[in-house]
N, C-alpha and C positions, 0 to 999 in steps of 0.2 A: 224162681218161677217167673218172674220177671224178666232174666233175658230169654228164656225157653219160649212164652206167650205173646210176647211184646203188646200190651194191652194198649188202650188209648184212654182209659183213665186208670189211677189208681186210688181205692178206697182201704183204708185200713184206720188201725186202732195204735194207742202210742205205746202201750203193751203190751203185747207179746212174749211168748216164751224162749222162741229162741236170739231175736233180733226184734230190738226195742223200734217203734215208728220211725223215729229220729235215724238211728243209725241204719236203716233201711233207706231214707233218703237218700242219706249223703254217698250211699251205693250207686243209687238211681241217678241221681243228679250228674253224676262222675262222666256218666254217657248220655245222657236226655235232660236237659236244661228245661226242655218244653213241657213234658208229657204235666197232664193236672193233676193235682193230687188233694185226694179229702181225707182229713186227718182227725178220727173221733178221740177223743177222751174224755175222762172226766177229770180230770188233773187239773188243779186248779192255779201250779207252780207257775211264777212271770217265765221263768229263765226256760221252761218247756213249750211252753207258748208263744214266746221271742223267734225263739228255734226252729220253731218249725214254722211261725209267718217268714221268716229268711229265706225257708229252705222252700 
């Protein structure tokens, strides 16, 4: 949906059913370094939170 729309934000959740928040990023990021992204969960793991301040 993402390269179809080309949004200028993205808002999404860290699970999903078919591709996890995380590994949607690191899709995004491959081609848009810039675009912003807001990342909900409730997930309260360091290493998922690390992860996605990185990305």
């Amino acid at each position: 949906m993402y390269h179809l729309h080309h949004p200028d934000l993205i808002v999404t959740d860290l699970m999903m059913p078919m591709m996890d928040g995380i590994a949607m990023l690191h899709e995004i990021r491959k081609s848009n370094q810039k675009i912003p992204v807001i990342l909900m969960t409730a997930s309260l793991e360091h290493v998922h939170l690390v992860e996605a301040i990185n990305l």
